[in-house]
Each structure stands twice: as structure tokens, then as C-alpha cells.
C-alpha positions as CSV (number, residue, x, y, z in Angstrom):
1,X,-3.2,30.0,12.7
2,X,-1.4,27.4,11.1
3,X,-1.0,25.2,7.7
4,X,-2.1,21.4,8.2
5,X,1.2,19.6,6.1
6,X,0.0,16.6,4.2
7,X,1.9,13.5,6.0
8,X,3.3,10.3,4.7
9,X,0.4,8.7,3.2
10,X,2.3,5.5,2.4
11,X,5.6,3.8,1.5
12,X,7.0,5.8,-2.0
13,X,4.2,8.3,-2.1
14,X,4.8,11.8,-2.6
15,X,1.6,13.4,-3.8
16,X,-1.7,12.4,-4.6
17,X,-5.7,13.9,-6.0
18,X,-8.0,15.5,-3.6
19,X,-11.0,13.8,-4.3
20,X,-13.5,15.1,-2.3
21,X,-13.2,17.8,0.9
22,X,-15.2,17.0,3.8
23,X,-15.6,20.6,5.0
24,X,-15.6,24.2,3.7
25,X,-13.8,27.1,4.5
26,X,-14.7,28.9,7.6
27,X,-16.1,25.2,9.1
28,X,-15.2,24.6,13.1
29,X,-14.2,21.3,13.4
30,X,-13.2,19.0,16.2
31,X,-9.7,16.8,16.4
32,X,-9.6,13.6,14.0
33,X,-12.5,15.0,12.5
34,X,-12.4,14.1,8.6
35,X,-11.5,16.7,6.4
36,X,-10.7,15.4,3.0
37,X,-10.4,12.2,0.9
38,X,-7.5,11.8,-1.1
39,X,-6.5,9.3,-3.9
40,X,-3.0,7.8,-4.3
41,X,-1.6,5.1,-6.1
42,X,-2.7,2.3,-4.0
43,X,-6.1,3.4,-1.7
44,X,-8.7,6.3,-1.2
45,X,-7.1,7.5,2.5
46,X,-9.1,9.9,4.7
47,X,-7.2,12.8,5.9
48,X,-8.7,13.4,9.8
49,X,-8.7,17.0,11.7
50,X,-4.9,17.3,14.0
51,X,-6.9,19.8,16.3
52,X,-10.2,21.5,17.2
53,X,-10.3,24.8,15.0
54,X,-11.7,26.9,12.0
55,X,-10.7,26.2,8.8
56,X,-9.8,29.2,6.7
57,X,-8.2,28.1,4.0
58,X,-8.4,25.6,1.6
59,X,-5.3,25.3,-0.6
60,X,-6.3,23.0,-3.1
61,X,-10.1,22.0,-5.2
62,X,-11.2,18.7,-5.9
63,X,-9.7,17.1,-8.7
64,X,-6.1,19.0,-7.9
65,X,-3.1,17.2,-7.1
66,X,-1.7,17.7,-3.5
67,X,2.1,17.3,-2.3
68,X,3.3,15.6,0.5
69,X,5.0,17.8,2.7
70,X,3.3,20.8,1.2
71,X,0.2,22.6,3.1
72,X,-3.6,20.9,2.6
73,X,-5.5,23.6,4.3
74,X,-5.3,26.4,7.2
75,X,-6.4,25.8,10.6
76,X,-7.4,28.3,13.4
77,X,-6.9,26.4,16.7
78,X,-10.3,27.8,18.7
79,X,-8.3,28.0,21.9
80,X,-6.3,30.7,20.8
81,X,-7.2,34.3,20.9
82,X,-7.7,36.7,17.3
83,X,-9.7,37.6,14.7
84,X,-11.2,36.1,12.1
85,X,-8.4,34.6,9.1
86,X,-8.3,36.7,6.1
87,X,-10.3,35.6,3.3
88,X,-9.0,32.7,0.8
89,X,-7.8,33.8,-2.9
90,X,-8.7,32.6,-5.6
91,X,-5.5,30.4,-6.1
92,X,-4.1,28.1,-4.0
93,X,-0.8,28.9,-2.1
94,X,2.4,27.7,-3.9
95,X,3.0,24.6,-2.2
96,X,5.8,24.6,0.6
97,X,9.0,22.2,-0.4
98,X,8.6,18.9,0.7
99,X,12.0,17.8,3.1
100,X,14.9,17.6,1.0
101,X,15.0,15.3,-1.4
102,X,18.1,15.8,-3.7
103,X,20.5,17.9,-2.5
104,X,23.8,19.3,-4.1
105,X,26.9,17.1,-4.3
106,X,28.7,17.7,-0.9
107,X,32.1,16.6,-2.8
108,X,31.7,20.4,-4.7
109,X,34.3,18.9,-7.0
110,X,32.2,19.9,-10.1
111,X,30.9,23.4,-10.8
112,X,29.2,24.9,-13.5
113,X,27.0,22.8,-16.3
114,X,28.6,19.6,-14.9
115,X,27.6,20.0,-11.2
116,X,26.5,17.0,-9.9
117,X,23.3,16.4,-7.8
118,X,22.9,13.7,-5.0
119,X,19.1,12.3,-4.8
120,X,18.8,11.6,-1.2
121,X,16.1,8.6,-0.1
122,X,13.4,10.1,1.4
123,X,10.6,8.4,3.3
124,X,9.4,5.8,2.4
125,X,7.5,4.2,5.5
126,X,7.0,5.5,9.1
127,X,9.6,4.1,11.2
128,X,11.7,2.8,8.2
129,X,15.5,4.0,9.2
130,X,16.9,1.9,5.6
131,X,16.0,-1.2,3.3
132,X,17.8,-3.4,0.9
133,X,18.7,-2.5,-2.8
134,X,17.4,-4.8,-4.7
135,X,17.6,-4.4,-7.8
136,X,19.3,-1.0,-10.0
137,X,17.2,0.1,-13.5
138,X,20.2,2.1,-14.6
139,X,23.9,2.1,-14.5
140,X,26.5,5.2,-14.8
141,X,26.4,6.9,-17.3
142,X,23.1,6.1,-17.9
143,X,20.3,8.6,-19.6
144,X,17.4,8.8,-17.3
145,X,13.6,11.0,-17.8
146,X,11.8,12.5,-14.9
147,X,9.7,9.8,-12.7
148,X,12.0,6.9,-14.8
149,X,12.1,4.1,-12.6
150,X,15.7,3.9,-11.1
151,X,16.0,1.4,-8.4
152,X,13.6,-1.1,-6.4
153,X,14.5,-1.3,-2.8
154,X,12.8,-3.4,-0.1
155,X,11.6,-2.6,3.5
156,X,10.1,-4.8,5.6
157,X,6.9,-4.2,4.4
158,X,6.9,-4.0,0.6
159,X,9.0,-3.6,-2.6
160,X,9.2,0.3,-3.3
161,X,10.1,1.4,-6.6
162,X,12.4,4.6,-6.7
163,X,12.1,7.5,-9.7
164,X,14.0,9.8,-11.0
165,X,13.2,13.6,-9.6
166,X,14.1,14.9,-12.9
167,X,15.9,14.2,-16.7
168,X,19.4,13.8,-16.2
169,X,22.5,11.2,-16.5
170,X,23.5,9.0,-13.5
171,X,27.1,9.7,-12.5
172,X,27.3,7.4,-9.2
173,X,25.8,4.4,-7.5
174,X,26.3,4.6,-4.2
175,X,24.9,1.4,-3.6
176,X,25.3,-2.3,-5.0
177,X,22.5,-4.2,-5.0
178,X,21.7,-6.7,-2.0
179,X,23.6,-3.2,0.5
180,X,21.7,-1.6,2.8
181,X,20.9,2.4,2.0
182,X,19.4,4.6,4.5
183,X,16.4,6.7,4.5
184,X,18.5,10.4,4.1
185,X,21.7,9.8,2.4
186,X,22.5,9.9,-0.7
187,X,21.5,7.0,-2.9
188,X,22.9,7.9,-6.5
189,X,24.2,11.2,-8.2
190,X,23.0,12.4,-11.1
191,X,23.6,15.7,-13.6
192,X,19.9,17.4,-14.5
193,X,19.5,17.5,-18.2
194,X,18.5,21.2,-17.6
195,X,21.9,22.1,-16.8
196,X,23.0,20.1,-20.5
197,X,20.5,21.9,-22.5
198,X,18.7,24.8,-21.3
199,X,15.2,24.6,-21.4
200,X,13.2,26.7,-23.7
201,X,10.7,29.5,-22.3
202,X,7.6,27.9,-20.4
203,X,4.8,29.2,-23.2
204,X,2.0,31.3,-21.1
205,X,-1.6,29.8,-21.3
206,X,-3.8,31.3,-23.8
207,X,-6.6,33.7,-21.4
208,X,-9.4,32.0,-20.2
209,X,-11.9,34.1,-22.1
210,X,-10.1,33.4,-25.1
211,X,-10.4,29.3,-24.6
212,X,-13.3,27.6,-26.3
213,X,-14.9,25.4,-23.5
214,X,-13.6,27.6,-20.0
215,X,-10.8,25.2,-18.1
216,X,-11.5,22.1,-19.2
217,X,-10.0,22.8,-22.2
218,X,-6.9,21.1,-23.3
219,X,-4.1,23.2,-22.9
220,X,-1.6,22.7,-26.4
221,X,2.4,22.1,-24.8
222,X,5.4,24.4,-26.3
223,X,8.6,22.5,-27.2
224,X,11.0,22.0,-24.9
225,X,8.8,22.7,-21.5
226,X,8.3,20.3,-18.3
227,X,4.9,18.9,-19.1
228,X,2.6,18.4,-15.5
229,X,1.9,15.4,-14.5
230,X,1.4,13.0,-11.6
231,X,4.2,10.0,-11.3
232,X,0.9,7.7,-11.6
233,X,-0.1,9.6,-15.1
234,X,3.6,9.2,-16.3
235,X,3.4,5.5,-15.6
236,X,0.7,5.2,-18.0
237,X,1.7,6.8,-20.6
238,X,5.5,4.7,-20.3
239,X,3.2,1.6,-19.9
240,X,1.4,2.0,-23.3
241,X,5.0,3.5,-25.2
242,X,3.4,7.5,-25.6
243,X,5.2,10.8,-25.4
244,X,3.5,12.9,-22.9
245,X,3.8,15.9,-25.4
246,X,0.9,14.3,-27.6
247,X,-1.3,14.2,-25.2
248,X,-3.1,17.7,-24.7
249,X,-3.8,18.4,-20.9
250,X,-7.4,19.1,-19.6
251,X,-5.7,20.1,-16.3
252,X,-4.3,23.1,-14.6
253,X,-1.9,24.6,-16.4
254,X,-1.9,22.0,-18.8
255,X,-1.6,19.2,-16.7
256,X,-2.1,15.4,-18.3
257,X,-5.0,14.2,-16.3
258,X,-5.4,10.1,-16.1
259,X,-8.8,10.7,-18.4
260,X,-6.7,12.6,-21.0
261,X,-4.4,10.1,-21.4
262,X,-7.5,7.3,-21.3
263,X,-9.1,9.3,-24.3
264,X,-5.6,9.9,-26.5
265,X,-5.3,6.1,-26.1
266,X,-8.9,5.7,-27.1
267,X,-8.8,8.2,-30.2
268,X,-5.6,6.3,-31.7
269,X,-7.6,3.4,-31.2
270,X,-11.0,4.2,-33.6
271,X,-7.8,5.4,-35.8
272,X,-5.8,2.8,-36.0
273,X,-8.9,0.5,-37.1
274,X,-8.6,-0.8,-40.4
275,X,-8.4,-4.4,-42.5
276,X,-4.7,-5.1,-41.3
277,X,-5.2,-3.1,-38.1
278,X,-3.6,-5.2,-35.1
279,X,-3.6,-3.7,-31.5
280,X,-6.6,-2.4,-30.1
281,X,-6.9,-0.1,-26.7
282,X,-9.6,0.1,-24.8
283,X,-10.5,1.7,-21.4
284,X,-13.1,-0.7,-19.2
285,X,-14.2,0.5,-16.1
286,X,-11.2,2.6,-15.3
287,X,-8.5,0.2,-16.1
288,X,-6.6,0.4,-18.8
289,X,-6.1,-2.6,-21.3
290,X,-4.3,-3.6,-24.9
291,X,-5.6,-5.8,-27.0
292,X,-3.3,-8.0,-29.8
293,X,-5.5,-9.1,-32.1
294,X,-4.6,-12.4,-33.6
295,X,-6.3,-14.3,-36.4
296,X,-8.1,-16.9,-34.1
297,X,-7.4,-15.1,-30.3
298,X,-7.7,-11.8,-28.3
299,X,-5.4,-11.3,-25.9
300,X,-6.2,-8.6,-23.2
301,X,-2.4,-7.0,-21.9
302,X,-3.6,-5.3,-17.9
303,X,-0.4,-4.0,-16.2
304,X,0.7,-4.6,-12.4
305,X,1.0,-2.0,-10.5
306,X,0.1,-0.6,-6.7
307,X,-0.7,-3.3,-3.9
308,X,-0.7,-5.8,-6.5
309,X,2.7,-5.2,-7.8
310,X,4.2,-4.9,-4.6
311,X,2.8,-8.1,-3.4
312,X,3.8,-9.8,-6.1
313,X,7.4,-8.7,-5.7
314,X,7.0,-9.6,-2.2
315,X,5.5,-12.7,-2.5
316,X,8.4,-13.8,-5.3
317,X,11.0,-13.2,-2.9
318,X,9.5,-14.8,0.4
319,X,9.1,-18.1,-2.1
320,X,12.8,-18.1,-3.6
321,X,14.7,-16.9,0.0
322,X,12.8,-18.8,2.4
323,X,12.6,-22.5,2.7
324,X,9.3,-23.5,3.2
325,X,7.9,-26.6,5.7
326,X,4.2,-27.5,4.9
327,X,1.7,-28.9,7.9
328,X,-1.7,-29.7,7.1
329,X,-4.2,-31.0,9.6
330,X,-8.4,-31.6,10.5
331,X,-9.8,-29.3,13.1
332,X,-13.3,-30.1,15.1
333,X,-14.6,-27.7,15.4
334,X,-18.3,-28.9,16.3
335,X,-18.0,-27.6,19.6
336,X,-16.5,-24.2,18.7
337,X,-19.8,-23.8,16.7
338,X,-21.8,-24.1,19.5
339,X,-20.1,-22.0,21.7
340,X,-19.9,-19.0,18.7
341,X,-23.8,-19.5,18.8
342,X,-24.3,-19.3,22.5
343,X,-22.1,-16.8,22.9
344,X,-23.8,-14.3,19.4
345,X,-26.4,-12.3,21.3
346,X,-24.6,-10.8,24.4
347,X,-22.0,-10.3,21.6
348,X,-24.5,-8.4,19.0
349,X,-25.8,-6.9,22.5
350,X,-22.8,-5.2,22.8
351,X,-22.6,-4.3,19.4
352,X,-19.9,-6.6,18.7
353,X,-20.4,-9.4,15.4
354,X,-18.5,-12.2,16.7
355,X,-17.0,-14.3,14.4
356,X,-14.6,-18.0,14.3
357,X,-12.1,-15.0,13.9
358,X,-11.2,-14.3,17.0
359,X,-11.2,-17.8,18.8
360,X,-8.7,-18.8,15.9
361,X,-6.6,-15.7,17.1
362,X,-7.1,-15.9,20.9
363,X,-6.1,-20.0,20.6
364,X,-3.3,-18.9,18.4
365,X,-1.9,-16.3,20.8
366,X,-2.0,-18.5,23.7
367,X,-0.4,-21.6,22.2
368,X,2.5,-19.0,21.0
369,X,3.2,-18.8,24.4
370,X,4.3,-22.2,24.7
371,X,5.9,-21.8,21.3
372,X,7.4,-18.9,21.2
373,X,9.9,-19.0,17.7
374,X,6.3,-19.3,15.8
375,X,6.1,-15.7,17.1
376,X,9.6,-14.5,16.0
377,X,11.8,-12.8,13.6
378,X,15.5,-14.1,11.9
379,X,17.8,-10.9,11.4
380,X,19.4,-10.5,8.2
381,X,22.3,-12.5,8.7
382,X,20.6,-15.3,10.0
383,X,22.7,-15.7,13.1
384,X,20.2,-14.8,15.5
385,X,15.9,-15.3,16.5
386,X,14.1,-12.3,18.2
387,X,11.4,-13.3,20.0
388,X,8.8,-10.7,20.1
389,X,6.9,-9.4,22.5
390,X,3.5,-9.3,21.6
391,X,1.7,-11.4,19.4
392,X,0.4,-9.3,16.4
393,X,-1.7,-11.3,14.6
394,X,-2.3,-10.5,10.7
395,X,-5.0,-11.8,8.5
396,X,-5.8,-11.5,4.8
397,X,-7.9,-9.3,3.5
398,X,-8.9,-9.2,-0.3
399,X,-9.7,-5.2,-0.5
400,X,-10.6,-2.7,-2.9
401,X,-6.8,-2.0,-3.6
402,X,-5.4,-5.7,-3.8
403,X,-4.5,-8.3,-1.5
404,X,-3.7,-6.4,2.3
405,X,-2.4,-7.9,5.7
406,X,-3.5,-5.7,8.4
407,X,-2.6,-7.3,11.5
408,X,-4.5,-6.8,15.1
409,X,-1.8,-5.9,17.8
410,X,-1.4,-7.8,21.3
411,X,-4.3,-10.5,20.5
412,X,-2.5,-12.0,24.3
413,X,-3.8,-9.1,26.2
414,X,-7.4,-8.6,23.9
415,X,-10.9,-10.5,24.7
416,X,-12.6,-12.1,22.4
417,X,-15.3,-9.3,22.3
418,X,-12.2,-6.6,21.9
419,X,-10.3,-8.8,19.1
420,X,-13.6,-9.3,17.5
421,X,-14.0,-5.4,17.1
422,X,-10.4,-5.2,15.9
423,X,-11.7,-7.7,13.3
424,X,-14.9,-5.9,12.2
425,X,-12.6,-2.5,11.7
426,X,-9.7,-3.9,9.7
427,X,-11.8,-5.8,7.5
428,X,-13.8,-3.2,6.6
429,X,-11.1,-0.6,6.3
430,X,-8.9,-3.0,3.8
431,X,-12.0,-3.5,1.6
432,X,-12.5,-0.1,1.3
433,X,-8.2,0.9,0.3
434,X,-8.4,2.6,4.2
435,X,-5.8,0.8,6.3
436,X,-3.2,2.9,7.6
437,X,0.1,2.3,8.1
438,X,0.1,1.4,11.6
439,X,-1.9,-1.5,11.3
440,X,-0.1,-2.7,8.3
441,X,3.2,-2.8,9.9
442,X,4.1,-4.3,12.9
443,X,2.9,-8.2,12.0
444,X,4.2,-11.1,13.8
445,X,1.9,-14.5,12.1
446,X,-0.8,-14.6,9.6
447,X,-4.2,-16.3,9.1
448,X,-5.5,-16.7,5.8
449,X,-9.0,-17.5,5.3
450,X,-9.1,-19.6,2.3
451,X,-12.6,-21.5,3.4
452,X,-14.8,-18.1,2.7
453,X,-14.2,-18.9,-1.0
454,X,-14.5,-22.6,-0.8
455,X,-10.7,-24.0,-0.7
456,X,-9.3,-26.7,1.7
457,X,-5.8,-27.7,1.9
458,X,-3.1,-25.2,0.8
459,X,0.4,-24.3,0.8
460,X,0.6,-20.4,1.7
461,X,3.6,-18.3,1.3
462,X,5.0,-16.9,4.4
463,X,4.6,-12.8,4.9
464,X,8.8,-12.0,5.8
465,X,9.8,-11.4,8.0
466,X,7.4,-13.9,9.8
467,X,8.1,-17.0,10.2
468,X,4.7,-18.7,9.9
469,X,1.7,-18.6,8.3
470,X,-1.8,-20.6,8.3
471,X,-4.2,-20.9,6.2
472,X,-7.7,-22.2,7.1
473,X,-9.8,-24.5,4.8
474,X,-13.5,-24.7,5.0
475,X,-15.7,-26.4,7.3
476,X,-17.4,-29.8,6.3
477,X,-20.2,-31.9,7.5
478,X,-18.2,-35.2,8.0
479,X,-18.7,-38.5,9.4
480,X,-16.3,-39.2,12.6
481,X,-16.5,-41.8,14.9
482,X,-17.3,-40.9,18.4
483,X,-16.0,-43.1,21.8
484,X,-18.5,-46.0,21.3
485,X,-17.9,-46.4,17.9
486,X,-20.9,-44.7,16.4
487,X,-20.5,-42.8,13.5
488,X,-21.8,-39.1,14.1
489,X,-22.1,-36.1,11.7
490,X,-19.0,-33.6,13.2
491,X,-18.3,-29.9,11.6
492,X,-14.5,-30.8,10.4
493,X,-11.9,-27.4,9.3
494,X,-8.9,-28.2,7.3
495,X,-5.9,-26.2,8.1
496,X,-2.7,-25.8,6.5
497,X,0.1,-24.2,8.1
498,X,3.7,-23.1,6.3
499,X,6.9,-23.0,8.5
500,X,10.5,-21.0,7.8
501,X,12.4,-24.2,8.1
502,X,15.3,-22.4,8.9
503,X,14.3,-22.5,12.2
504,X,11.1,-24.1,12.7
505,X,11.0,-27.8,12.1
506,X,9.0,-30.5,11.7
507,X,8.4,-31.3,15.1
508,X,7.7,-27.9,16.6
509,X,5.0,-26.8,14.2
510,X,3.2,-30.2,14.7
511,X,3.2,-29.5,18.5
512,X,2.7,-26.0,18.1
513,X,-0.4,-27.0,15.9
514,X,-1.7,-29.9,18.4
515,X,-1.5,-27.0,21.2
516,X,-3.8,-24.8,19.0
517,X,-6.2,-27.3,17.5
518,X,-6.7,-28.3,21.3
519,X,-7.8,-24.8,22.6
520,X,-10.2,-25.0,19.5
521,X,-11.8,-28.6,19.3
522,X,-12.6,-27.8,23.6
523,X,-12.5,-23.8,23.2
524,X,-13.4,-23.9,27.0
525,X,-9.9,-24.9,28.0
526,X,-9.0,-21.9,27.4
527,X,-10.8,-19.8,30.1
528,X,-8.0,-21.3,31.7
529,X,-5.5,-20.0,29.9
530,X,-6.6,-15.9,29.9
531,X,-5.5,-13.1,32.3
């Protein structure tokens, strides 16, 4: 019997809602089975079965919020011998701690009210060892309030904003910004305000059967306690300038649910309506806006945040640190048309729904052979290339959650047929919010399908730390000339490729290009080409 610990779910995430479980207690199920659904901050991520076993105990009910690092629900692995697991209370377990994540100050040179605590970067990515400091929110000496935004740091896969674990005043940076800080040590000190002014009592709930409408009630808050609420909750009410306190908590324990803080934001809204009345909030299909009302304009405020946020961060530094070099060129791809068709029922026989996807992938993993620094990296210091091993090949995806690059690893060594399939899954998983991790990381060159919504020639901004980037236009019944000097309808693509010009030139990506467009204007040249 064991407890299944909630994982890293994603880059800066440290608990999230159950939304829905998958199975009851007392279910067998099999390894990488689904067992629950659970919401964070950025996608809906399925949480599959580690093992082949009973499930015993569930620790949390839909709607709850789960920890990372703290136990989902108790397993019985069916190999082993013993009875049946005790029934389930009514509660769920207190959740184990999550790996350290402040610590005391090692220094021990304050004691007492003054002592000093060291918040110590956790996770924040698998196979993320450190990443840049980017930018601090606070200096020493600074007052700070729990789930405050501190510091945004930068891996290589996105901008990560870092909270405060608790009210306090920063004492040390141990970083400046533009260092390095690893995933472990300390990243700044800080003095809990609970140390500075003891916290009052935590007021007991009133009894259940004393409560007016059973749990859903809103739960009133004593002075001076820790309000619940999720990081996510607490960003809202910052965002729209509210003191949790106000808000009364439908939740557990008087926890601020997102909907309680939708309908305090509401109510003060039908309030606040009279003559000289002039902001307006307004919840539309589970986003939250503000509304300035001026005499001739409405102007609807929506805040960044999740995928969005970090992509814009993202996106704002690969345009300001990375020099740019735009190629733009006509594919025909007449031919390639053909082929697709010819080849679309063994394909569908298979089950497979081939797309131009994967002979723009294939072409672009064999001509990266001949050019390799398309298919490299710059370290920070930009004194050396790696050229990588495989060519990992991401493409854009406009998903449920935002803008997301999932990228299909070792397209060199994949047919068309497997590549396609690769295709089908990661599109579907990033329009849902379902892409893990692992196939976010790991990129090496992007496509960008522009054409699907109707644009041509563009200048896309490079995904760091690649080097390169394409975007495709869409295709056009033109006239061309053929070899006698007829004029013949042709299917024509547009394509418009971005270079780091630190290290790719002019040159290069126009031969690199040429190499590409050839294995796709006479897509049977490259039967010659695969192992």
C-alpha cells in the first residue's frame, strides 16, 4: 500500500483543483490508467495510474485544491499479498509537506523574533538544474504579502514568476539580476511577519447544522487569520485592487473560491451603479474584465496571465536579444499535392490522417543534415554552437490554454506515417491544455503554420534557444510558366523563414532553404535520402 504523490505538473506550479476523478475508491486499475483531471493555472492535465492496483483511498473531492508533493490518492499494488485497505474517513489526510521549500537561515546569526528564513527555489521544470534572474519585484528591506510576486526568472522554456511563501520583509538578495540561481539554494532571505506580530487565534467555523445553506455557505473570516486561498485566487483579487478579507469564502474552511471572488466583484458592480458611476466589472464566460466607462468609449481591461503571459515575456526577449535575419521564398508544391493524395488511403488504412505536415518536417530534417547550425544551440556566452543530435521539430499550436510549441522528437529517424501520428497527438493534446512537459521541452526548430488562417509572408520570432524558425504561408492557384513557355495553373506556398544572425547568415539560410524547397517541389528525391 502506498500514497500516489502529485508530481510536477508544470514550471512554477505548486498545487492545483481536482476537477473530476476518473475512478472510485475500491476501483482496480491498470498502469497509466487515468485517474483524475486536475486544473492549474495554465491547462486541464490528466493524472494517469503509476501501477496496476486498488484504489483505497481518495484524499481529496472534486472541487478541492491538491498540493504538489502531497498524496492524491492510495494505491494497493495487486501483486502484493494482504487484505483489503481500511476504509476511507470522512476527511482527507493532512497533506504531506511538499520538498523543502524555505528553510532556516544556515548563518544562525539571528535568533528569536528576528530569525531570518531562506526561500529556497524549488522546481520549477523537469530537468531544470538553474535559470536566469531576470528581473527582482522587491528590494531589502522591502514589505512583502503571501503569494506577492518577488522575482521573474527564466529557464529555457518560459518566464516563471516567483511568490512569496508567506508575509514578511526581505532581508537579502542573493542574486542580481541577469546571475544564474539554481534550483535548491537559497534565492532571497526573508523575516515572516508572523514572527513581527503574532497572529491572532484562527476563529473555529460555526457547526454545520448551525449554517443556513450546509457547506456552501460562506464562511465570515476573524481578524488577523491566514485566509485560504489558491496563488491563482490571490492573483485576482491583487489584479482587480481587493483585500481577500471582504470576500466571504464558499470553500472549505473558508477558502476564497475563484467564483466567490467573481460574484464580490459582481455585487460591487450593481452597487457601484449610479449617474457619475465610472468603472464597471463584469464576469463573461469565466474571464474576468473591467470596464472604464468614458463619455463616448468602453474600454474592456482583460489581464495576462498563464501561457499567454509567459509567451509574451518570452517572445519580448527573443525580439530585443536576438538579431533577427528574414528569408522569404515560393514553394511548388503542385507535385507534393499529388503525392499527399496518392499516398491518403493506405495512410487512413492504417489509421493514420496524413497531412503536408510531415513532408515539411521529414524535408526539413534531412536538409539539416547538410546544414547542421540550423539545428543548433548558442551557449550563454556566445562563444560557442552545439550542434544537436537529433532534430526535434516543434510546431505551433493555438490551444485551449494559449499559444504552445510541442515539438516531435527525432523527425530523422521517424516515417512519414510515424511523424504524421506524432502530429495528430500533439495537436490535439495542445488544443485541449494536455501537453506534457516532455514534449514541450526539448525543441530544436519550429514551423509555424500561418496559411491555416489565411496569411502569406511573415516575419516570425525565433523560439530561444533555437536558432530558426519558419513560417509557412498559404497555398495559391498561380500562373507559372512551365519549360515550353506555357503558362500552367501551379499550387504555389509562401514561406518565410527567420535566422539568429549571430551565427546564421545570409547565405546559409538561402542554401539551407533551396535544399528544403527541393525535397518538396520533387518530394520523391527524398526516398533517396531516408534510412
Amino acid at each position: 500500500m502506498s500514497d500516489f504523490i502529485l508530481p510536477d505538473i508544470g514550471e512554477g506550479i505548486v498545487e492545483c483543483e481536482l476537477v473530476k476523478w476518473l475512478v472510485s475508491e475500491g476501483d482496480v486499475i491498470e498502469e497509466d490508467q487515468p485517474v483524475a483531471e486536475v486544473m492549474t493555472d495554465k491547462a486541464l492535465v490528466e493524472i494517469p495510474a503509476p501501477y496496476k492496483g486498488r484504489v483505497t483511498r481518495l484524499y481529496y473531492k472534486e472541487g478541492d485544491i491538491a498540493k504538489v508533493h502531497a498524496p492524491l490518492f492510495e494505491l494497493v499494488d495487486e501483486n502484493e499479498s494482504g487484505g483489503q485497505a481500511p476504509a476511507s474517513s470522512a476527511e482527507p489526510a493532512e497533506p504531506k509537506a511538499a520538498p523543502v521549500a524555505e528553510k532556516q537561515s544556515p548563518s544562525g546569526a539571528e535568533s528569536g523574533d528576528n530569525a531570518t528564513e531562506d526561500f529556497i527555489l524549488p522546481d520549477i521544470g523537469e530537468g531544470i538544474v538553474e535559470c536566469e534572474v531576470v528581473e527582482w519585484r522587491v528590494a531589502e528591506g522591502d514589505e512583502i504579502e503571501e503569494d506577492q510576486p518577488v522575482v521573474d526568472v527564466m529557464t529555457d522554456k518560459a518566464m516563471v514568476e516567483i511568490t512569496a511563501p508567506k508575509a514578511g520583509r526581505v532581508t537579502k538578495l542573493y542574486h542580481q539580476q541577469q546571475a544564474m540561481a539554481k534550483v535548491h539554494a537559497p534565492l532571497f532571505a526573508f523575516i515572516p511577519r508572523d514572527r513581527e506580530e503574532p497572529e491572532e487565534p484562527r476563529a473555529k467555523p460555526e457547526p454545520a447544522a448551525q449554517l443556513s445553506t450546509a457547506t456552501a455557505s460562506p464562511v465570515a473570516k476573524a481578524s488577523g487569520q491566514r485566509i485560504p486561498a489558491s496563488p491563482a485566487v490571490r492573483r485576482l483579487v491583487r489584479e482587480h485592487e481587493l483585500n481577500l478579507s471582504d470576500i466571504a469564502g464558499s470553500g472549505k474552511d473558508g477558502r476564497v473560491l475563484k467564483a466567490d471572488v467573481l460574484a464580490h466583484i459582481e455585487s460591487g458592480s450593481k452597487s457601484a451603479q449610479a449617474p457619475d458611476s465610472g468603472h464597471e466589472a463584469q464576469a463573461s464566460g469565466g474571464t474576468v474584465t473591467r470596464r472604464q466607462n468614458a463619455p463616448e468609449q468602453d474600454v474592456r481591461v482583460e489581464p495576462i496571465r498563464g501561457i499567454k503571459a509567459a509567451m509574451a515575456k518570452s517572445m519580448v526577449k527573443s525580439a530585443t536579444t536576438i538579431p533577427h535575419f528574414i528569408y522569404s521564398e515560393d514553394i511548388d508544391v503542385t507535385d507534393l499535392l499529388k503525392l499527399r493524395e496518392q499516398l491518403k488511403p493506405e495512410a487512413e488504412a492504417r489509421g493514420s490522417r496524413l497531412t503536408l505536415m510531415p513532408f515539411f518536417m521529414k524535408a526539413m530534417a534531412l536538409a539539416v543534415q547538410e546544414f547542421p547550425v540550423l539545428n543548433s544551440q548558442l551557449n550563454d556566452d556566445v562563444t560557442e554552437i552545439h550542434y544537436l543530435p537529433q532534430c526535434n521539430i516543434g510546431m505551433a499550436v493555438d490551444g485551449k490554454a494559449g499559444l504552445m510549441v510541442p515539438n516531435i522528437k527525432g523527425v530523422e529517424s521517424l516515417s512519414l506515417l510515424g511523424i504524421a501520428d506524432e502530429v495528430a497527438r500533439l495537436t490535439e493534446a495542445a488544443r485541449s491544455g494536455r501537453v506534457s512537459q516532455e514534449d514541450l521541452k526539448g525543441g530544436t526548430i519550429t514551423i509555424s503554420n500561418i496559411g491555416a488562417l489565411g496569411g502569406t509572408y511573415a516575419a516570425p520570432i525565433i523560439n530561444a534557444p533555437e536558432v530558426a524558425i519558419v513560417a509557412l504561408g498559404r497555398t495559391q492557384k498561380l500562373p507559372r510558366f512551365d519549360a515550353n513557355g506555357q503558362v500552367v495553373e501551379r499550387a504555389i506556398m509562401t514561406v518565410s523563414w527567420a535566422g539568429d544572425h549571430r551565427i546564421i547568415d545570409g547565405g546559409t539560410i538561402a542554401r539551407f532553404c533551396n535544399r528544403w524547397k527541393g525535397y518538396l517541389e520533387s518530394p520523391q528525391t527524398m526516398l533517396l535520402h531516408m534510412g
